[in-house]
DOLORO-336854 format. One record per atom (N, C-alpha, C, O): residue number from 1; residue in one letter; atom name; z, x, y. Coordinates in steps of 0.1 Angstrom, whole numbers, padded with zeros to 4 digits. Layout:
<sites>
{NUM,a,CA,{Z,X,Y}}
...
</sites>
This chain:
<sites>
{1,x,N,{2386,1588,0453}}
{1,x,CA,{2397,1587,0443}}
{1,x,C,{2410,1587,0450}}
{1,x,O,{2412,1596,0458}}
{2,x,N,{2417,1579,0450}}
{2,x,CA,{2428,1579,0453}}
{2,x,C,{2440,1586,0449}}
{2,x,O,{2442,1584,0437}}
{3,x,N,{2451,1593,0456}}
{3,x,CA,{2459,1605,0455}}
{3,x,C,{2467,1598,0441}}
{3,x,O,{2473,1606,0434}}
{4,x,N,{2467,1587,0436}}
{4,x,CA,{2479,1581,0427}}
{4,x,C,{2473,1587,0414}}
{4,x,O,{2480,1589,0404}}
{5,x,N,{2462,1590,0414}}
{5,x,CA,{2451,1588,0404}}
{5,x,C,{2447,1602,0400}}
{5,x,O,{2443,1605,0389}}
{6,x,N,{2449,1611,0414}}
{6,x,CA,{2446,1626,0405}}
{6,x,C,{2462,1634,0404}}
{6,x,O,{2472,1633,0411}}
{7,x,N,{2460,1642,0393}}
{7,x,CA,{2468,1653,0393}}
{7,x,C,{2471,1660,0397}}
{7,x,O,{2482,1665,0394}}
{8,x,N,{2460,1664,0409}}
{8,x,CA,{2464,1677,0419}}
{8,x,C,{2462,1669,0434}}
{8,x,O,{2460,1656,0434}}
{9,x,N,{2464,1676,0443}}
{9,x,CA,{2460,1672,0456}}
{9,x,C,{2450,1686,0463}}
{9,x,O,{2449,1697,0458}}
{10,x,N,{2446,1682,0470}}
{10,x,CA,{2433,1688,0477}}
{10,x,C,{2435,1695,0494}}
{10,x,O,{2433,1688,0504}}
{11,x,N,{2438,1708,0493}}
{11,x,CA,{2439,1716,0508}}
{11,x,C,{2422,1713,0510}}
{11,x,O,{2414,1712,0501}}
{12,x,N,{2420,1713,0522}}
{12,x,CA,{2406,1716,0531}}
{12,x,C,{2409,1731,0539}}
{12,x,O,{2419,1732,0546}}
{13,x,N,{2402,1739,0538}}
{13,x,CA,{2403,1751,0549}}
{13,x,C,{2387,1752,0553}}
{13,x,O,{2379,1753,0545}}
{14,x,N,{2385,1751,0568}}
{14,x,CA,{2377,1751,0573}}
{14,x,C,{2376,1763,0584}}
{14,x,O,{2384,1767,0592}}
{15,x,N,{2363,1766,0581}}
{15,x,CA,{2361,1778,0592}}
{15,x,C,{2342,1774,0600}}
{15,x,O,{2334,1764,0602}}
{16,x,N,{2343,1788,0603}}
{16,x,CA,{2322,1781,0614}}
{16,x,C,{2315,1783,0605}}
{16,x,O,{2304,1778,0607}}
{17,x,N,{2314,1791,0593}}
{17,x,CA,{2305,1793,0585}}
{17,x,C,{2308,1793,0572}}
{17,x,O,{2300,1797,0564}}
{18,x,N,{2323,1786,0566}}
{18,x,CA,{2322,1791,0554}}
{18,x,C,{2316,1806,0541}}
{18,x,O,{2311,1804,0530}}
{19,x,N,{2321,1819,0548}}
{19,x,CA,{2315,1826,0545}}
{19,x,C,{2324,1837,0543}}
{19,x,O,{2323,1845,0534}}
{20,x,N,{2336,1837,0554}}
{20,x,CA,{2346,1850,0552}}
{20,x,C,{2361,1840,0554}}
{20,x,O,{2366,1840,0543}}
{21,x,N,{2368,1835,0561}}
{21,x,CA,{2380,1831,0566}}
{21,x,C,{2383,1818,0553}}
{21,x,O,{2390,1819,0543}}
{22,x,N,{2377,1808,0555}}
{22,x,CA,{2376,1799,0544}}
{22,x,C,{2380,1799,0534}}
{22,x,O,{2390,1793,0529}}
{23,x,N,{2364,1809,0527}}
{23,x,CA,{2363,1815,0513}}
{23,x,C,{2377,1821,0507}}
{23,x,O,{2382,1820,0496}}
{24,x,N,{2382,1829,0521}}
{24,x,CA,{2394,1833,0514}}
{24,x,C,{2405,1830,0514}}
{24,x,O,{2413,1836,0507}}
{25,x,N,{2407,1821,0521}}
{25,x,CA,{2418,1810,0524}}
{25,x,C,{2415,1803,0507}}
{25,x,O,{2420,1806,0496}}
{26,x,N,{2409,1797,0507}}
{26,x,CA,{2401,1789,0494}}
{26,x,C,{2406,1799,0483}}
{26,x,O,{2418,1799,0481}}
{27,x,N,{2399,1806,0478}}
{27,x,CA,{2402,1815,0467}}
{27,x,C,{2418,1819,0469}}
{27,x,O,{2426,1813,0461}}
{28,x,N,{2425,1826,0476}}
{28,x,CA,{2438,1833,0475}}
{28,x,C,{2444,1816,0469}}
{28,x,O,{2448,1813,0458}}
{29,x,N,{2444,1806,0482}}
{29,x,CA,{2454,1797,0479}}
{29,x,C,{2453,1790,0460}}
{29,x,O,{2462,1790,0452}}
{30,x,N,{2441,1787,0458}}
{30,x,CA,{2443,1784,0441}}
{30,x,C,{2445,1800,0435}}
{30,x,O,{2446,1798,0423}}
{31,x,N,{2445,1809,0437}}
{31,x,CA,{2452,1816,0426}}
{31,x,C,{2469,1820,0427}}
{31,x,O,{2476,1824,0418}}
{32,x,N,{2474,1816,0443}}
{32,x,CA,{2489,1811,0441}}
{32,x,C,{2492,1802,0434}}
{32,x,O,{2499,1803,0425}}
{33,x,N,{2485,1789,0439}}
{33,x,CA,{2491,1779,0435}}
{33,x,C,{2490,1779,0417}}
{33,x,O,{2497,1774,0409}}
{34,x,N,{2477,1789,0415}}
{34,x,CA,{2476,1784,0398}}
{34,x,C,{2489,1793,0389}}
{34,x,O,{2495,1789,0379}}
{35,x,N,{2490,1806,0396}}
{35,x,CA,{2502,1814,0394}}
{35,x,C,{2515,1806,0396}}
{35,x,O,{2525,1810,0391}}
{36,x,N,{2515,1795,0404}}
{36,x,CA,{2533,1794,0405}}
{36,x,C,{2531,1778,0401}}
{36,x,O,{2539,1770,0406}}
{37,x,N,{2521,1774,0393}}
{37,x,CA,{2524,1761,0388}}
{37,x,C,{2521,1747,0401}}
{37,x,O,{2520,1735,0398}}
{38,x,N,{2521,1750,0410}}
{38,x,CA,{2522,1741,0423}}
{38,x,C,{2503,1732,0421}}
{38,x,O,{2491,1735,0419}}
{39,x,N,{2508,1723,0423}}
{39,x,CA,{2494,1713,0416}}
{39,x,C,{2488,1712,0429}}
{39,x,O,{2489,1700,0433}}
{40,x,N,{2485,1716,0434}}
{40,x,CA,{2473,1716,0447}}
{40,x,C,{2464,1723,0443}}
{40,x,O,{2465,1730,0433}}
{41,x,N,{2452,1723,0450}}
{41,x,CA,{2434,1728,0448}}
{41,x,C,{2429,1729,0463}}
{41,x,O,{2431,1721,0472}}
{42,x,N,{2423,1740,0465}}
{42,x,CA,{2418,1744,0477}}
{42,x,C,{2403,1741,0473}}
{42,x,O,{2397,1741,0462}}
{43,x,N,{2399,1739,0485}}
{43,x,CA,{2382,1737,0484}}
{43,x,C,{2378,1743,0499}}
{43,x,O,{2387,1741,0507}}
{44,x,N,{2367,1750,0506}}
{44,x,CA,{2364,1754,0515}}
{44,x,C,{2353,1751,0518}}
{44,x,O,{2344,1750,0509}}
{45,x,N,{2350,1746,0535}}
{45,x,CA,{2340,1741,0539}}
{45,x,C,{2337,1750,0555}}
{45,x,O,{2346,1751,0562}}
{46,x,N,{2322,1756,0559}}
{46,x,CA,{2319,1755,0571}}
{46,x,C,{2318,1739,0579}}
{46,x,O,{2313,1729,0575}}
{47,x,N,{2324,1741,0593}}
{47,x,CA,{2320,1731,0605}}
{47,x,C,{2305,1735,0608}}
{47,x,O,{2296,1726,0607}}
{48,x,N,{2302,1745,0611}}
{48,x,CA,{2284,1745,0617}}
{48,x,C,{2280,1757,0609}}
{48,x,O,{2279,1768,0616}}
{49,x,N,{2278,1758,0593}}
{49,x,CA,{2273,1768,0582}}
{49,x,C,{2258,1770,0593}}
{49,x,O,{2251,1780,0589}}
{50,x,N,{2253,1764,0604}}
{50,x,CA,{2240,1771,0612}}
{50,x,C,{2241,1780,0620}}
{50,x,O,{2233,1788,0623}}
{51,x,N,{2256,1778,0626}}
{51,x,CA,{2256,1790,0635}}
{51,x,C,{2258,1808,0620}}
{51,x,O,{2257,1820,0625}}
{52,x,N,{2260,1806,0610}}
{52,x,CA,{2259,1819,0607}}
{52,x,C,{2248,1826,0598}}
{52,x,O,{2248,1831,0587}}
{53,x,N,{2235,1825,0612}}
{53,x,CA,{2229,1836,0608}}
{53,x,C,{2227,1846,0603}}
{53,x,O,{2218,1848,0595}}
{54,x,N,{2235,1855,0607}}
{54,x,CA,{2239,1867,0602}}
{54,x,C,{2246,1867,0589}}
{54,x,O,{2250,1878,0584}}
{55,x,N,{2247,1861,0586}}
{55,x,CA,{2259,1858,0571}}
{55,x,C,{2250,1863,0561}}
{55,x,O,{2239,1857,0559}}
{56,x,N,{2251,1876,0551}}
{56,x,CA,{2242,1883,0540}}
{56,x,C,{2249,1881,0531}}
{56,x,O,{2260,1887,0530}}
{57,x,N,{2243,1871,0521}}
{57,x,CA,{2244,1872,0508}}
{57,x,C,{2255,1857,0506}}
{57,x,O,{2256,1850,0516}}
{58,x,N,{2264,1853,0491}}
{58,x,CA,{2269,1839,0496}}
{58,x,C,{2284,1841,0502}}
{58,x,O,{2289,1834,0510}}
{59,x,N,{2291,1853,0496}}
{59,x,CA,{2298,1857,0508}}
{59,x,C,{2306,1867,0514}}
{59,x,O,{2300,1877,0510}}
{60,x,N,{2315,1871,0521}}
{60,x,CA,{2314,1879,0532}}
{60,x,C,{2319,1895,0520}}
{60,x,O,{2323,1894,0508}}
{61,x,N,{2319,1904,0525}}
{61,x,CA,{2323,1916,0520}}
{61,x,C,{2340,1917,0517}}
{61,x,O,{2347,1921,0507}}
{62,x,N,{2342,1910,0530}}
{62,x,CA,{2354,1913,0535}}
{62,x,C,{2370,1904,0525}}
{62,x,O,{2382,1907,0526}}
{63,x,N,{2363,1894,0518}}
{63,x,CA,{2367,1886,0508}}
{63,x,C,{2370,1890,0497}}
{63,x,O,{2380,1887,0491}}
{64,x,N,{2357,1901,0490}}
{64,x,CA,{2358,1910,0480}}
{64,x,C,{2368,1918,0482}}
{64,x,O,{2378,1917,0476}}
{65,x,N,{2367,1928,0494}}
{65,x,CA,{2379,1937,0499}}
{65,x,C,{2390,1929,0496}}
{65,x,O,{2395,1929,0485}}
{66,x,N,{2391,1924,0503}}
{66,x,CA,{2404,1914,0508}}
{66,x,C,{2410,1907,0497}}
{66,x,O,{2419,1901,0501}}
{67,x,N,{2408,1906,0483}}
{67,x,CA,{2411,1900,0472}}
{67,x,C,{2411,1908,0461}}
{67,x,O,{2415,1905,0450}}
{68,x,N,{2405,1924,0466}}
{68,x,CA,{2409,1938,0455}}
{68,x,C,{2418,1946,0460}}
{68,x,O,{2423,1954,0452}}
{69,x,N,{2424,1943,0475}}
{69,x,CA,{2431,1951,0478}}
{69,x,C,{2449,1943,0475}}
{69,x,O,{2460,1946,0479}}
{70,x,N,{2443,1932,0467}}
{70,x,CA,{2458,1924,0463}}
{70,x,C,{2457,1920,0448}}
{70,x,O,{2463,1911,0443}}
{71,x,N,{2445,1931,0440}}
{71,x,CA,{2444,1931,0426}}
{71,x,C,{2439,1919,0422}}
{71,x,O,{2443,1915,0411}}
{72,x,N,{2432,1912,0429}}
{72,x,CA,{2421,1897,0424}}
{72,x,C,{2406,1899,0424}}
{72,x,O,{2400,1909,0429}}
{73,x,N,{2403,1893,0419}}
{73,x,CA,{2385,1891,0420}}
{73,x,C,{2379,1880,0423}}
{73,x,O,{2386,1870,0423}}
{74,x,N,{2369,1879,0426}}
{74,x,CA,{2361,1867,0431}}
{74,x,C,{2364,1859,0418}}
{74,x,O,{2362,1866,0408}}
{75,x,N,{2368,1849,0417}}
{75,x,CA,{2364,1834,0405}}
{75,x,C,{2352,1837,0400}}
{75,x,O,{2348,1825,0401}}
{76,x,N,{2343,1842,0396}}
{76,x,CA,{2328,1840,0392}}
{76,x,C,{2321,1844,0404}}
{76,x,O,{2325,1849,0414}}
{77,x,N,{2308,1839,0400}}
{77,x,CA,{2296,1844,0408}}
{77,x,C,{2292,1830,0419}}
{77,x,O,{2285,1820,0417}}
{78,x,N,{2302,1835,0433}}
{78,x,CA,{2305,1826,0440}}
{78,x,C,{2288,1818,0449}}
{78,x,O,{2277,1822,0453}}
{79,x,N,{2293,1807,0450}}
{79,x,CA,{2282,1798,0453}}
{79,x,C,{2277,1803,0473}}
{79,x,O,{2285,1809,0479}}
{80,x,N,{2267,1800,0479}}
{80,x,CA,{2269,1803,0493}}
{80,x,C,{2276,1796,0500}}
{80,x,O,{2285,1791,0492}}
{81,x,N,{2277,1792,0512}}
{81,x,CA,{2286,1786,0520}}
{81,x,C,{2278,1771,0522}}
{81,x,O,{2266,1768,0523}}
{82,x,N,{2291,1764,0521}}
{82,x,CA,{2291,1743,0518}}
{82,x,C,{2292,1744,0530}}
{82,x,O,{2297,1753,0536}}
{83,x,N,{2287,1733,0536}}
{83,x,CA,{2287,1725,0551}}
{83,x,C,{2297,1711,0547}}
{83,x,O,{2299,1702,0539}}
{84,x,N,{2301,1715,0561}}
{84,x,CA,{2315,1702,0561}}
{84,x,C,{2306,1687,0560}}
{84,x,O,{2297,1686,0568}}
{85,x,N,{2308,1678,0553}}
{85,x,CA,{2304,1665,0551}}
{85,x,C,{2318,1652,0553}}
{85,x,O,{2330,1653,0550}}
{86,x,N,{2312,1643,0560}}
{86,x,CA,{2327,1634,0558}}
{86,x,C,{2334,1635,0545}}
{86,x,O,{2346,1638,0544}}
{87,x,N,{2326,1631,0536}}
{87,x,CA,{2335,1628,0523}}
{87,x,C,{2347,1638,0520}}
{87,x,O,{2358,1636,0515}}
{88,x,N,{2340,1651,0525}}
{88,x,CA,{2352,1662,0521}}
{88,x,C,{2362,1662,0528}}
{88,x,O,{2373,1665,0524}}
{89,x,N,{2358,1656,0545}}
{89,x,CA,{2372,1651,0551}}
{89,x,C,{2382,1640,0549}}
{89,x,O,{2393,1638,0556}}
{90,x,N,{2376,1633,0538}}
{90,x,CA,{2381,1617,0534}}
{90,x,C,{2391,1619,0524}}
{90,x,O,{2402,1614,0523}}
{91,x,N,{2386,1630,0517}}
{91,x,CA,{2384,1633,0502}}
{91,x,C,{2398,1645,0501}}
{91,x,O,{2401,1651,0492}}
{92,x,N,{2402,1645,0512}}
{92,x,CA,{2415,1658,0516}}
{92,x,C,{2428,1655,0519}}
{92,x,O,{2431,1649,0530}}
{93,x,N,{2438,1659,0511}}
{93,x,CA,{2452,1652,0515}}
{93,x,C,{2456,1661,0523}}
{93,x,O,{2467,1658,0529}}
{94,x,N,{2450,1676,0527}}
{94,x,CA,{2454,1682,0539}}
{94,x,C,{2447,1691,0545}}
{94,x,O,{2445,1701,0537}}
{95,x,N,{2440,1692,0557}}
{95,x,CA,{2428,1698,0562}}
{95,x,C,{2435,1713,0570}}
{95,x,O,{2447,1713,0573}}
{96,x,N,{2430,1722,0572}}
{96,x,CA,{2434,1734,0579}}
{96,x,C,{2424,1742,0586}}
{96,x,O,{2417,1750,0580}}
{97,x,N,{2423,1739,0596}}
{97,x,CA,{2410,1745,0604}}
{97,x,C,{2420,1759,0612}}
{97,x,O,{2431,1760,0618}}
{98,x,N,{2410,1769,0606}}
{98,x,CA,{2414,1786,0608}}
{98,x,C,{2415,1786,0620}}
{98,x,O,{2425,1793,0624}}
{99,x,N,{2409,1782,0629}}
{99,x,CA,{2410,1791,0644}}
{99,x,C,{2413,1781,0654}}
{99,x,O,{2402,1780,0661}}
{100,x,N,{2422,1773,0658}}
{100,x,CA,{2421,1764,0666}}
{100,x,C,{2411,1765,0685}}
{100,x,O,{2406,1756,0690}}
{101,x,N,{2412,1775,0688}}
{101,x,CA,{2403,1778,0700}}
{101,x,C,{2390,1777,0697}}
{101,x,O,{2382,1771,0705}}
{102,x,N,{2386,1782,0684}}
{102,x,CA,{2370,1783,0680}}
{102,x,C,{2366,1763,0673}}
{102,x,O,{2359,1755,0678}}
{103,x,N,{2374,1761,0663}}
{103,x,CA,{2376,1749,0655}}
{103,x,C,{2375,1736,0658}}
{103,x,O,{2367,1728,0654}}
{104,x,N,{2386,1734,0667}}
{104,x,CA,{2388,1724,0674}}
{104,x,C,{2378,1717,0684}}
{104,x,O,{2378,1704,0685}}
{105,x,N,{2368,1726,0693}}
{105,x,CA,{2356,1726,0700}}
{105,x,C,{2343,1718,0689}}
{105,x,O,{2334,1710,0692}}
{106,x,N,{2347,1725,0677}}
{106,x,CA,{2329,1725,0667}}
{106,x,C,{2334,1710,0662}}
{106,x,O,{2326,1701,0661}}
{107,x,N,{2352,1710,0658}}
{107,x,CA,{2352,1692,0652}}
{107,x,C,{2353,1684,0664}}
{107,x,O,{2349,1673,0661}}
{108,x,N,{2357,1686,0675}}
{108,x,CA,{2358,1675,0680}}
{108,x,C,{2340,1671,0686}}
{108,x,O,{2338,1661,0694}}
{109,x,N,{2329,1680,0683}}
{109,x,CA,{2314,1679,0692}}
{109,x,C,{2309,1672,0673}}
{109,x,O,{2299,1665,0672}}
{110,x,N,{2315,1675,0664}}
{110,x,CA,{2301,1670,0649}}
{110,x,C,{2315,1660,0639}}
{110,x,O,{2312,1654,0629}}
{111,x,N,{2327,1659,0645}}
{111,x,CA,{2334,1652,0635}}
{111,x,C,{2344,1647,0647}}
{111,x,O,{2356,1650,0645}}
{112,x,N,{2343,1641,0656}}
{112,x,CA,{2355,1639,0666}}
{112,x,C,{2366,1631,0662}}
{112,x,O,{2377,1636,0665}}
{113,x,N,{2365,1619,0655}}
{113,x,CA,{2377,1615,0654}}
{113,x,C,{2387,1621,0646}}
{113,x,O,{2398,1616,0645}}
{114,x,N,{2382,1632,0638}}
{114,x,CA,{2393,1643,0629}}
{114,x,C,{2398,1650,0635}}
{114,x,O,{2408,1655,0631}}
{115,x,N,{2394,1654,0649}}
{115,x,CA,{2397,1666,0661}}
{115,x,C,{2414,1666,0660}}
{115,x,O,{2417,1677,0659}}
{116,x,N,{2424,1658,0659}}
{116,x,CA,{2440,1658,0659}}
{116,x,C,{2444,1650,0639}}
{116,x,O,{2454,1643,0637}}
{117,x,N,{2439,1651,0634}}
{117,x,CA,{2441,1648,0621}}
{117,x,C,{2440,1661,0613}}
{117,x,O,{2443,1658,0601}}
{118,x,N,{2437,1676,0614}}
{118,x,CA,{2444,1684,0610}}
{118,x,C,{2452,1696,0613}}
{118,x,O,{2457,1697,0625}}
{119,x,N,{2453,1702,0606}}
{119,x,CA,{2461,1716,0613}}
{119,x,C,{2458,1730,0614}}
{119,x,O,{2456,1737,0604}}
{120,x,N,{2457,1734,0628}}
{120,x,CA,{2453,1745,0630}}
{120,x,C,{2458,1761,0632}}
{120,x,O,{2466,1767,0640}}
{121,x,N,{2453,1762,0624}}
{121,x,CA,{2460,1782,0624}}
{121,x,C,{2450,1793,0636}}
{121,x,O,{2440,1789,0643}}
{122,x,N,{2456,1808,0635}}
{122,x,CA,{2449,1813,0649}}
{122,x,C,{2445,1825,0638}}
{122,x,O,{2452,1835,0635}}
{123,x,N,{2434,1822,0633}}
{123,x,CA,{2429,1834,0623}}
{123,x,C,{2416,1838,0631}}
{123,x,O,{2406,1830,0630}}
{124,x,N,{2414,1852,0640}}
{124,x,CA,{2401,1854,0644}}
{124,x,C,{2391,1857,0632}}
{124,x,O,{2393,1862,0621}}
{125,x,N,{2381,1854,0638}}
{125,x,CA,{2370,1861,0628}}
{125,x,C,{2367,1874,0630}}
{125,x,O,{2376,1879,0638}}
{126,x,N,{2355,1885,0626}}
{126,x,CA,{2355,1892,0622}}
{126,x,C,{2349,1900,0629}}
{126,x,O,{2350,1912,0627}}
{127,x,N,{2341,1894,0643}}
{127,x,CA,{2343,1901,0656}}
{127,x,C,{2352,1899,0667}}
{127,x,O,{2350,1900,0679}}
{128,x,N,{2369,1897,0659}}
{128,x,CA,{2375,1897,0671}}
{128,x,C,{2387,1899,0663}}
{128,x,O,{2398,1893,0667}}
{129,x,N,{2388,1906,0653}}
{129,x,CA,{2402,1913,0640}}
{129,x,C,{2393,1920,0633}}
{129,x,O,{2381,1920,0632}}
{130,x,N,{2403,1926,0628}}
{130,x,CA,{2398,1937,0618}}
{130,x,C,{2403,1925,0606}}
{130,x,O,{2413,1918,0607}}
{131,x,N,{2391,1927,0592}}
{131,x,CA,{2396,1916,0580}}
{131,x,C,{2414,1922,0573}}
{131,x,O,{2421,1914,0568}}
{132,x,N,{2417,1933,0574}}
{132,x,CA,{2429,1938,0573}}
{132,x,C,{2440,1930,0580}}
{132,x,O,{2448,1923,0574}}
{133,x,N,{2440,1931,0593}}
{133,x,CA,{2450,1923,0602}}
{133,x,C,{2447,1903,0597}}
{133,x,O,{2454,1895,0593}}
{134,x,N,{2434,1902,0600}}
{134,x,CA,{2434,1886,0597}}
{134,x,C,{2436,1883,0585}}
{134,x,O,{2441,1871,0584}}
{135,x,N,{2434,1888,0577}}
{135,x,CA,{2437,1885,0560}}
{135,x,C,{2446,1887,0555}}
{135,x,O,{2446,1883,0544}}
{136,x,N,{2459,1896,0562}}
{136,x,CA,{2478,1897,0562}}
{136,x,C,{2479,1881,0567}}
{136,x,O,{2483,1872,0560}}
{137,x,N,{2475,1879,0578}}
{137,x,CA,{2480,1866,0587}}
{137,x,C,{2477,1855,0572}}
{137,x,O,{2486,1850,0566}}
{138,x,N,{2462,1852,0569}}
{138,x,CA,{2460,1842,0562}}
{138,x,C,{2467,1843,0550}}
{138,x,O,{2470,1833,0544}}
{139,x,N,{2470,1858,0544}}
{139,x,CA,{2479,1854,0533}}
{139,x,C,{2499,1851,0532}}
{139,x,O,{2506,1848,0523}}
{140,x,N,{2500,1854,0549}}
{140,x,CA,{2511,1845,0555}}
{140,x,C,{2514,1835,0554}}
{140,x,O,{2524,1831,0548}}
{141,x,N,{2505,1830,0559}}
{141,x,CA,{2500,1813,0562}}
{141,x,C,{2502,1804,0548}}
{141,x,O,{2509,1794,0548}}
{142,x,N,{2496,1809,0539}}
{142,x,CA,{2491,1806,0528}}
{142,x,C,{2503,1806,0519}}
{142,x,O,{2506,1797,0512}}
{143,x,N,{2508,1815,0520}}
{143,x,CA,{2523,1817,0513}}
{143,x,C,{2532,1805,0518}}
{143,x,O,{2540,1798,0510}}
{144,x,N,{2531,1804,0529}}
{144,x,CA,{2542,1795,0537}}
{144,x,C,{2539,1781,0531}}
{144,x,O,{2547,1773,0527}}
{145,x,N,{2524,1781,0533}}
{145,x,CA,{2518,1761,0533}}
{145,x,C,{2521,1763,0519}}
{145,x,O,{2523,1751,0516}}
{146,x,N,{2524,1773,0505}}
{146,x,CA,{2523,1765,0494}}
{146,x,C,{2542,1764,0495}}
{146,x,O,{2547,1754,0491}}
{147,x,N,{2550,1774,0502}}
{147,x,CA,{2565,1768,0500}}
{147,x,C,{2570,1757,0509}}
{147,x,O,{2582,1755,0510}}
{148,x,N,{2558,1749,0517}}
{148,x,CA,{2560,1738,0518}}
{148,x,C,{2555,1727,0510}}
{148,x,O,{2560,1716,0513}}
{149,x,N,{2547,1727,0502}}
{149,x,CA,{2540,1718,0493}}
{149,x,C,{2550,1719,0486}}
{149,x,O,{2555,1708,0482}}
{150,x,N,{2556,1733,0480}}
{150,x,CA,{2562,1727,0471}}
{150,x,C,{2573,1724,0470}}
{150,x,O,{2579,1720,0460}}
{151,x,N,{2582,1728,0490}}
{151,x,CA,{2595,1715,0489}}
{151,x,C,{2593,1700,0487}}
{151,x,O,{2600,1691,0482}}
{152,x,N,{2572,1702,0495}}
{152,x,CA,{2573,1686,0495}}
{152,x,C,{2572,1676,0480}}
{152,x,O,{2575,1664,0477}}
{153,x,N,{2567,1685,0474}}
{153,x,CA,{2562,1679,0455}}
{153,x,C,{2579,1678,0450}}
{153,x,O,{2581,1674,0438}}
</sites>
């Protein structure tokens, strides 16, 4: 569908598993945006949803925390973690891959020609931050990219 044709426009946030960083990038950014009127839609996708093994349940703890400790709740009874597909990268008027040292490696080896077509943030995961410290950063971030959307709208 072409951007003339929808109403909203479409963030991509991408992480390795779709499971903790994503998810909550995804959920925080549409409950700004739906709070301050700003017509964007987040959607979240894993790069290699194989590498996380370990991943219990559809998602991370740390998301629940991390969205009660700013008076939110999960949207419903959230689905497990989506695997990145082209169309979702076609399908995106703006992509954000969390960790550029970890990210940039997994798109440029299963999606190469996207490898410099989006933008990357330095959000560790969850063996290398505590979800407290990375989930201040991502709700930084998050704050910022919607008061640039909505100089740009």
């Amino acid at each position: 569908m072409k951007q003339e044709e929808r109403n909203e426009q479409n963030v991509l946030f991408l992480c390795t598993g779709n499971y903790y960083r994503s998810r909550f990038a995804e959920i925080l950014f549409n409950i700004y945006t739906r709070d301050r009127g700003v017509p964007w839609n987040a959607v979240s996708r894993g790069i290699a949803v194989d590498l996380g093994i370990n991943n219990v349940g559809p998602v991370s703890w740390a998301v629940v925390l991390g969205l009660e400790e700013r008076g939110y709740q999960l949207p419903g009874e959230p689905d497990g973690p989506r695997e990145l597909k082209y169309d979702d990268l076609q399908n995106a008027d703006r992509i954000i891959a969390l960790n550029e040292r970890e990210h940039r490696l997994l798109i440029s080896q299963r999606f190469p020609e996207w490898t410099d077509r989006m933008e990357y943030w330095n959000i560790e995961d969850l063996d290398r931050s505590s979800p407290a410290v990375a989930m201040n950063i991502m709700d930084l971030n998050i704050q910022r990219l919607i008061s640039r959307l909505q100089n740009d709208y």
